[in-house]
MMTF fields as JSON, N, C-alpha, C and O atoms, coordinates in Angstrom:
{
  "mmtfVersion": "1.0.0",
  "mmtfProducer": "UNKNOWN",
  "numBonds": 443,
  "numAtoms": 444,
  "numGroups": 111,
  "numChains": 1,
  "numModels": 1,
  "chainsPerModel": [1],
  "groupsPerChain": [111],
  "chainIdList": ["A"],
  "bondAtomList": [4, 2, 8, 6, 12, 10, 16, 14, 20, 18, 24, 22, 28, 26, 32, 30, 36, 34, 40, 38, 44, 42, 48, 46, 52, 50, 56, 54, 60, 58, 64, 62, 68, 66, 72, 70, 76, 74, 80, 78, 84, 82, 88, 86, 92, 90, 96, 94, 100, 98, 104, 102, 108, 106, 112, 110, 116, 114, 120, 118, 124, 122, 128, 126, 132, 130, 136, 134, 140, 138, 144, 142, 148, 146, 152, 150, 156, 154, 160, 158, 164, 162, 168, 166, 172, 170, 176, 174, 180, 178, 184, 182, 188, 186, 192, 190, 196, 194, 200, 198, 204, 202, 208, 206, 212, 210, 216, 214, 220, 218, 224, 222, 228, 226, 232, 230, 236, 234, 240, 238, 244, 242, 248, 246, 252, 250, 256, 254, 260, 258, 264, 262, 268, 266, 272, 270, 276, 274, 280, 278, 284, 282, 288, 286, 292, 290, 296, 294, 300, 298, 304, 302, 308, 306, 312, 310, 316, 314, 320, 318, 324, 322, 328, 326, 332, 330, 336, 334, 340, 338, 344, 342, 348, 346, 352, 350, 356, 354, 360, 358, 364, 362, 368, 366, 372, 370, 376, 374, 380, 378, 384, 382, 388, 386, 392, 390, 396, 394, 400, 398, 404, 402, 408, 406, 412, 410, 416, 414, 420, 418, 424, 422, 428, 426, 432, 430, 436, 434, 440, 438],
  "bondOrderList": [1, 1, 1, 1, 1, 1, 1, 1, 1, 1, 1, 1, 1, 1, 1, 1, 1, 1, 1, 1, 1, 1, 1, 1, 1, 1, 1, 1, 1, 1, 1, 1, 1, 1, 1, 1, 1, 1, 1, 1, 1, 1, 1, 1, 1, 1, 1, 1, 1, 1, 1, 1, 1, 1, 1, 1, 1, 1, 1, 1, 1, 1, 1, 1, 1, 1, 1, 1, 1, 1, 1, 1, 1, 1, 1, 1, 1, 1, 1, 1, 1, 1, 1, 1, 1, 1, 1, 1, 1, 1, 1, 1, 1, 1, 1, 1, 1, 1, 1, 1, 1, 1, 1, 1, 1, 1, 1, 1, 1, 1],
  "groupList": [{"groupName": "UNK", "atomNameList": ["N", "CA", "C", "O"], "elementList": ["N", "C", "C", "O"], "formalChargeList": [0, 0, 0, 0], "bondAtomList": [1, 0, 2, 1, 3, 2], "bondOrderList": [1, 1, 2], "singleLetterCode": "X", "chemCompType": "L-PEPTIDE LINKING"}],
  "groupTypeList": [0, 0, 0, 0, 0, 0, 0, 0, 0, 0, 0, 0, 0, 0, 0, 0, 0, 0, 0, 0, 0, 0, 0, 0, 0, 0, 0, 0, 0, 0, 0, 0, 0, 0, 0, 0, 0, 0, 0, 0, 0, 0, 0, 0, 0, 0, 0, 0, 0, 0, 0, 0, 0, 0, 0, 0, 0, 0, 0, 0, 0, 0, 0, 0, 0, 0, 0, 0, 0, 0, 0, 0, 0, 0, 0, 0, 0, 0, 0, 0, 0, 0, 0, 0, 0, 0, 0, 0, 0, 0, 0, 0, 0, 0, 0, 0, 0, 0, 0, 0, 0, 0, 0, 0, 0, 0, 0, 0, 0, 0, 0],
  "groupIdList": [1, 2, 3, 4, 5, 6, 7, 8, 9, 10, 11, 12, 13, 14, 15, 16, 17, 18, 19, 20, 21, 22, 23, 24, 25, 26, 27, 28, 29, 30, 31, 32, 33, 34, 35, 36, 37, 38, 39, 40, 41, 42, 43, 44, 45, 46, 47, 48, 49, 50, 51, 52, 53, 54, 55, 56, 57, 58, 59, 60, 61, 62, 63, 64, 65, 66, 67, 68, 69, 70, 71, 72, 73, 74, 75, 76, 77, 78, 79, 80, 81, 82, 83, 84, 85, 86, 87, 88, 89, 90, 91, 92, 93, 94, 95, 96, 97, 98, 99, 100, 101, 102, 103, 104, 105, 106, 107, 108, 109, 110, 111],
  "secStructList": [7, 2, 2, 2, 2, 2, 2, 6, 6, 6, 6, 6, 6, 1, 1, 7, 7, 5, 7, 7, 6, 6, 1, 7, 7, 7, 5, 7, 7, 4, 4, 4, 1, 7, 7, 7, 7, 7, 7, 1, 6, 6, 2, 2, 2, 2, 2, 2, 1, 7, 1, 1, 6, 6, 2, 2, 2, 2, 2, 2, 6, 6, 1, 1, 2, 2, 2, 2, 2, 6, 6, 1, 6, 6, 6, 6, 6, 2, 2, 2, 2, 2, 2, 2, 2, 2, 2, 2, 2, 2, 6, 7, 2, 2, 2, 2, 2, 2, 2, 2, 2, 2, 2, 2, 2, 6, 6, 7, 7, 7, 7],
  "xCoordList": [-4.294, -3.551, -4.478, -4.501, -5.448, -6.337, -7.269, -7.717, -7.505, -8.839, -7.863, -8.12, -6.346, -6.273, -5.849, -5.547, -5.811, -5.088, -6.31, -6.169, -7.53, -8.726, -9.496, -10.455, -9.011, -9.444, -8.585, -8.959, -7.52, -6.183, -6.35, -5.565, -6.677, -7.081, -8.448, -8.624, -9.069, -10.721, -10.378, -11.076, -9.206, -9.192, -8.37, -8.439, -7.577, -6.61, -7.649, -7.291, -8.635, -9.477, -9.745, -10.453, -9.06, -9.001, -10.339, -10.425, -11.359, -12.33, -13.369, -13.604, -14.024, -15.212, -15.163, -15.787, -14.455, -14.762, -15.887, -15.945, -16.483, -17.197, -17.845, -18.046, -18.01, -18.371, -19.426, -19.249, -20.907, -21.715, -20.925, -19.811, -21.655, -20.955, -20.761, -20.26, -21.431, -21.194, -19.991, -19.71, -19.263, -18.089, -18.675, -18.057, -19.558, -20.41, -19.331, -18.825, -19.04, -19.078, -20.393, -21.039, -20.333, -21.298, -21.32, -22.142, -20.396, -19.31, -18.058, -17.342, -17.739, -15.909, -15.987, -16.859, -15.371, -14.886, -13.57, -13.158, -12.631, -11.266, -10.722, -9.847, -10.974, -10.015, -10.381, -9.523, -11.723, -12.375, -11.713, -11.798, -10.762, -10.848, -9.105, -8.365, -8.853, -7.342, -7.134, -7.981, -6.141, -6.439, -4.787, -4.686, -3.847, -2.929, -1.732, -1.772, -0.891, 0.183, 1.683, 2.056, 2.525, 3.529, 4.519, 4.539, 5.811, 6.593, 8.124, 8.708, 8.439, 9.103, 10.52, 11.347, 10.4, 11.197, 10.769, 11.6, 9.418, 8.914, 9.506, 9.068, 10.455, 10.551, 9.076, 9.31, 7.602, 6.794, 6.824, 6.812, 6.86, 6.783, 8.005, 7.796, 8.836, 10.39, 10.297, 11.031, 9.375, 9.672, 8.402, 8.521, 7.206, 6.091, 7.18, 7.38, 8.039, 8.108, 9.672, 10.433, 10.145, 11.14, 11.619, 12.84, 11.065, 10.55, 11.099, 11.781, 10.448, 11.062, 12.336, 12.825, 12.941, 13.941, 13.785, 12.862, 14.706, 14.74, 13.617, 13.014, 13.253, 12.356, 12.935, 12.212, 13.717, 14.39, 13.788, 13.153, 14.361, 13.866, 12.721, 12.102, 12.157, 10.001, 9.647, 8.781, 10.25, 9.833, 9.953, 9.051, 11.489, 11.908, 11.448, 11.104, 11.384, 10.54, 8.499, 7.546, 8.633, 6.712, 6.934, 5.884, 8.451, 8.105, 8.808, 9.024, 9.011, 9.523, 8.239, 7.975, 7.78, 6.442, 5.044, 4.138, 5.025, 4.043, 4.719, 3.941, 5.78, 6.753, 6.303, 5.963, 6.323, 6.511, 4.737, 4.603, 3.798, 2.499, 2.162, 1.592, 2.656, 2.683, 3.422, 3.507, 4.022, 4.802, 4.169, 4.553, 3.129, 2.431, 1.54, 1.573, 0.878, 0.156, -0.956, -1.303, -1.365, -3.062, -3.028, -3.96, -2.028, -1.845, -1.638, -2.145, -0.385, 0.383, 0.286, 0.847, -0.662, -1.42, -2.551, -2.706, -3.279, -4.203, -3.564, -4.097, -2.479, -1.385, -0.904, -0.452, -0.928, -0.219, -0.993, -0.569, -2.483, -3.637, -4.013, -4.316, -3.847, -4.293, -3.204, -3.596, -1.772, -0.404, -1.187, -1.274, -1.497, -1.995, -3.483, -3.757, -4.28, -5.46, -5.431, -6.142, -3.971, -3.978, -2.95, -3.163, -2.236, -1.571, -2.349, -1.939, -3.281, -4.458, -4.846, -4.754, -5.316, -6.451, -5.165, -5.464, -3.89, -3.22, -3.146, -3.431, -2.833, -2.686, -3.27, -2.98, -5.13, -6.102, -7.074, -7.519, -7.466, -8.526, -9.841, -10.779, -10.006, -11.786, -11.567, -12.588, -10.167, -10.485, -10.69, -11.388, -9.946, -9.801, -11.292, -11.891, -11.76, -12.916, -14.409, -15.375, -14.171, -15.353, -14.874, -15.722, -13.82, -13.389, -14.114, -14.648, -14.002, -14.057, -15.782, -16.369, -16.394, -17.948, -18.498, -19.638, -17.336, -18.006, -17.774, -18.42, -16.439, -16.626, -17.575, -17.944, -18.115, -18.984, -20.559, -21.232, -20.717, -21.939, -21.921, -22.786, -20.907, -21.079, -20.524, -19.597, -20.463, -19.873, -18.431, -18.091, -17.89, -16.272, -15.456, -15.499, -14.52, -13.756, -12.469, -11.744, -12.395, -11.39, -10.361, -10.656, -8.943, -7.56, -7.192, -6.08],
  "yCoordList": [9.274, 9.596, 9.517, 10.454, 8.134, 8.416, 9.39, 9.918, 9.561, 11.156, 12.282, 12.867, 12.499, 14.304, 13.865, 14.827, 12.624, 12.387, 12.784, 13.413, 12.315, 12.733, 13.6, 13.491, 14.912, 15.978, 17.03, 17.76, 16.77, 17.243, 16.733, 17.335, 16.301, 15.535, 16.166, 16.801, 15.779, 17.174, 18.389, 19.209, 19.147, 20.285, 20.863, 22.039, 19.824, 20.248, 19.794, 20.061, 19.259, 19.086, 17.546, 17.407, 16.43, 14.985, 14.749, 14.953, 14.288, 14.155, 14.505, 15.34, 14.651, 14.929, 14.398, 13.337, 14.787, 14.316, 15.493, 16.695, 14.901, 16.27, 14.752, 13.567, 15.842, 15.243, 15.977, 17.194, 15.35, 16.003, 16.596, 16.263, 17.494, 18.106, 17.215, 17.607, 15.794, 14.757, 13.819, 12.7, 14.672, 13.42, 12.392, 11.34, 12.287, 11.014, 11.284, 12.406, 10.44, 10.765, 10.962, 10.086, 12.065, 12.024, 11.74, 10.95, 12.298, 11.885, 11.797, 12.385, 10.745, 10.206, 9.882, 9.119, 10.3, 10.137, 9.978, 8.973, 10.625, 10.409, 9.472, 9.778, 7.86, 7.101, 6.648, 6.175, 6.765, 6.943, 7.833, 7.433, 9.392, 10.235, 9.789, 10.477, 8.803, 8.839, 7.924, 7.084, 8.141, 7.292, 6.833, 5.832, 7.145, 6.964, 7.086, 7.851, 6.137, 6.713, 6.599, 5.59, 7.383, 7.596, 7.287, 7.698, 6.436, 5.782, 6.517, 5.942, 7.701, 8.56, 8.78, 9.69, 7.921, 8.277, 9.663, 10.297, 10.15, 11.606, 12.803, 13.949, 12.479, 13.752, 15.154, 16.325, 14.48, 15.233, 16.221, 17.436, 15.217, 15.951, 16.68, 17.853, 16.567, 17.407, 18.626, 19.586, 18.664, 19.552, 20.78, 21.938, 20.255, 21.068, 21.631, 22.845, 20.728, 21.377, 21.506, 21.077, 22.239, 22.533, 23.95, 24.082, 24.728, 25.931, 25.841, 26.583, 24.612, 24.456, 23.898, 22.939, 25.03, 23.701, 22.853, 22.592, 21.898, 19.888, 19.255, 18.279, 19.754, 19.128, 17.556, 16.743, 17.52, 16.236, 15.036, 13.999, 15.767, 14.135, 14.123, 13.1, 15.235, 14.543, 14.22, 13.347, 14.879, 13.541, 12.308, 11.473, 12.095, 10.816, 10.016, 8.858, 10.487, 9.667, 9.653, 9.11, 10.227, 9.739, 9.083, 8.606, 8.543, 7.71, 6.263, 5.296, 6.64, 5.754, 4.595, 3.397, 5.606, 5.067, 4.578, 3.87, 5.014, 4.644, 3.732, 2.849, 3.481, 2.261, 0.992, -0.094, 1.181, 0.049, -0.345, -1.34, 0.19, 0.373, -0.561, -1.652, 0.151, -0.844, -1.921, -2.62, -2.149, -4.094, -4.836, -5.99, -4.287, -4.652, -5.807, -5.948, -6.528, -8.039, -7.188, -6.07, -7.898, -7.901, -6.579, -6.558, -5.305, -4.436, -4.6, -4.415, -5.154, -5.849, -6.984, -7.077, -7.772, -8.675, -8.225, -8.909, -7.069, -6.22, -5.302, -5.289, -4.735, -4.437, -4.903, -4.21, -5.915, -7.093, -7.254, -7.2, -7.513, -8.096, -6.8, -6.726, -5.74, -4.307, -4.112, -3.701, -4.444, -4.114, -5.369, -5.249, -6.228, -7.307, -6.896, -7.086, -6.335, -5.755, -4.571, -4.487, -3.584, -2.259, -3.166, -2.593, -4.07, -4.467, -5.148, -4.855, -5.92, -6.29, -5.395, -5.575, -4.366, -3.405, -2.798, -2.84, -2.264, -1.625, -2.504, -1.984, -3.847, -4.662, -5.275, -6.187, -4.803, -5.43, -4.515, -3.828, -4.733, -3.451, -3.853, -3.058, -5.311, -5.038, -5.081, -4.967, -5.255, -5.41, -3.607, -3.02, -2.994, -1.27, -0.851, 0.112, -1.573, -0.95, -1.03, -0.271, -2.406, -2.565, -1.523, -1.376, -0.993, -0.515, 1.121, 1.792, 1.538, 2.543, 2.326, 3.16, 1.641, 1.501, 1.44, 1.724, 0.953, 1.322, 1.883, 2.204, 2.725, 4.539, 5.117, 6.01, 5.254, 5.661, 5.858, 6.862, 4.93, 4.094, 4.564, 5.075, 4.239, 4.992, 5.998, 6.124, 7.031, 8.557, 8.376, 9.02, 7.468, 7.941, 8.136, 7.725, 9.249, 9.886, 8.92, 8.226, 9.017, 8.236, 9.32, 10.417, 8.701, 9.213, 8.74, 8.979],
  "zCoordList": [10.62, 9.424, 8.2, 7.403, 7.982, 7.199, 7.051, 6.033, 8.212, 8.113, 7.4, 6.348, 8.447, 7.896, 6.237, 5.531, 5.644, 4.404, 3.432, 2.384, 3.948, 3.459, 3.165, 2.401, 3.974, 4.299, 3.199, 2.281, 3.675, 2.718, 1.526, 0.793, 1.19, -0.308, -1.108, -2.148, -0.331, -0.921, -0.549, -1.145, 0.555, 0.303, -1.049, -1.405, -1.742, -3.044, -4.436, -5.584, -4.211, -4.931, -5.636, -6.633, -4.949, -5.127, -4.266, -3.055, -5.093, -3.978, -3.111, -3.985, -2.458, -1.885, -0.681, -0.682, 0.917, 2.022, 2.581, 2.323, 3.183, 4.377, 5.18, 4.912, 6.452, 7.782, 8.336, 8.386, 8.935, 10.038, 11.09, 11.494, 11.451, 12.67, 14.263, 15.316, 13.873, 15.112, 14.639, 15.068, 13.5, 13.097, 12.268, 12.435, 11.496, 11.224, 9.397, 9.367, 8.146, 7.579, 5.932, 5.357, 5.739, 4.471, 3.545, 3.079, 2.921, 1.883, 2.082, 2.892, 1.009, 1.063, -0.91, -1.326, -1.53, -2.926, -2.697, -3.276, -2.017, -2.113, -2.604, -3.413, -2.357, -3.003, -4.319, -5.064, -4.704, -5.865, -6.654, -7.815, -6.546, -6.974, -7.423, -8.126, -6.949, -6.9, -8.417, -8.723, -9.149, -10.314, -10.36, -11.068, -9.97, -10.406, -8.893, -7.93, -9.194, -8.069, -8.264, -8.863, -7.899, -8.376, -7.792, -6.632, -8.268, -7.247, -8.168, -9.086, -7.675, -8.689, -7.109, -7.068, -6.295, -5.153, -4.494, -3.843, -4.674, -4.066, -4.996, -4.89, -5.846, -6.807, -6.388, -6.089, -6.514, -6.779, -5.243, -5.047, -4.476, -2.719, -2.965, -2.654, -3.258, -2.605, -3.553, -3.318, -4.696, -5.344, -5.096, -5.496, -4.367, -3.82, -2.788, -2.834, -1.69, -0.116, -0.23, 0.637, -1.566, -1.142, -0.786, -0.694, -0.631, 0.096, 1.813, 2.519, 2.013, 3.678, 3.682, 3.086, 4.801, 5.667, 5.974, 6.746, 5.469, 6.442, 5.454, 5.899, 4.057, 3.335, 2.51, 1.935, 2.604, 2.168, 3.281, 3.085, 4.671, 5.393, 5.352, 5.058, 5.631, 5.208, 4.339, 4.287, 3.108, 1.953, 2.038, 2.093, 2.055, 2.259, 3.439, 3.203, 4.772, 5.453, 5.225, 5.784, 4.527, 3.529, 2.631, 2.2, 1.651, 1.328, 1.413, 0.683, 2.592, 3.358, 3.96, 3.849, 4.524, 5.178, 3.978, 4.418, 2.584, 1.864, 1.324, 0.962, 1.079, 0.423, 1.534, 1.064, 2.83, 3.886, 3.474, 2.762, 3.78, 3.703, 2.381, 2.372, 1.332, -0.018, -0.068, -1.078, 1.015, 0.837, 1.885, 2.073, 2.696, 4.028, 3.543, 2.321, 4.105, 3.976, 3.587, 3.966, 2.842, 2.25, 1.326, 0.522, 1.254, 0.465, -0.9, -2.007, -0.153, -1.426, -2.65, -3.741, -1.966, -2.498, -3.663, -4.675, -3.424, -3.835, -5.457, -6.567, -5.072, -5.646, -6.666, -7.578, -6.654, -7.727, -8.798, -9.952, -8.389, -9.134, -10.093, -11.284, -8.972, -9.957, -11.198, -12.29, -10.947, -11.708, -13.32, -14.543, -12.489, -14.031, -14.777, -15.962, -13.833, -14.332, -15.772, -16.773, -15.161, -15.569, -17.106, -18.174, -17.185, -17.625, -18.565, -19.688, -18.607, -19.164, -20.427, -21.642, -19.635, -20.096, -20.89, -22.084, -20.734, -21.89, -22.845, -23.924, -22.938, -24.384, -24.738, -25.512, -23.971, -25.099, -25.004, -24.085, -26.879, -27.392, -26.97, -27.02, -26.462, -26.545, -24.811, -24.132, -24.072, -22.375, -22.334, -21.507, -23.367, -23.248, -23.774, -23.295, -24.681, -24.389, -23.769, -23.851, -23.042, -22.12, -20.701, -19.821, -20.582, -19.329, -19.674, -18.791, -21.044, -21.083, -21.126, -20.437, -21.612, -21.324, -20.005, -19.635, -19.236, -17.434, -17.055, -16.057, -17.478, -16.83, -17.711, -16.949, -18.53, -19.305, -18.669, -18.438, -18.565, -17.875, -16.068, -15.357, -15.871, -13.795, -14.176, -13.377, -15.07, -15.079, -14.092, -13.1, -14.651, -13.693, -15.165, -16.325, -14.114, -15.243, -15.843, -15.13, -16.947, -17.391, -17.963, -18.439, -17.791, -17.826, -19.405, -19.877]
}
């Protein structure tokens, strides 16, 4: 599930996967590339795949399954710290701007 998520992800343009032709990987940016995530009940999925029939239960069972994933041990834990990090960095000017000096500095893009 992680590979085709990876693949599918640099093919929409999140990212940079590619692989040697022995499967080895070369590059991986993908989760690097990810900046944000959205807990909107899949609004965003149902409204790409609603084109198909039966698009309701595959949304809902994806976010079914990234909901379980995000309350899972050691995820969730990870999760928390980032929610106080990001929480941090919005209500303070000098935590906002040393953040913006290290995307600056490693060329990562800032939002």
């Amino acid at each position: 599930m992680e590979l085709a998520t990876k693949r599918a992800s640099a093919d929409i343009g999140i990212g940079m996967y590619v692989e040697s032709e022995e499967g080895n990987i070369v590059q991986d940016t993908v989760v690097e590339s990810i900046h944000a995530m959205a807990s909107d009940s899949a609004s965003n999925i149902v409204k790409g795949w609603e084109v198909f029939d039966g698009h309701e239960c595959s949304c809902h069972t994806l976010a079914l399954s990234v909901g379980t994933f995000m309350e899972s041990e050691g995820v969730k834990s990870v999760f928390v710290k980032l929610r106080g990090m990001t929480t941090h960095f919005n209500h303070s000017v000098i935590g906002r701007s040393l953040l913006h000096d290290c995307q600056r500095n490693y060329s990562l893009r800032s939002t």
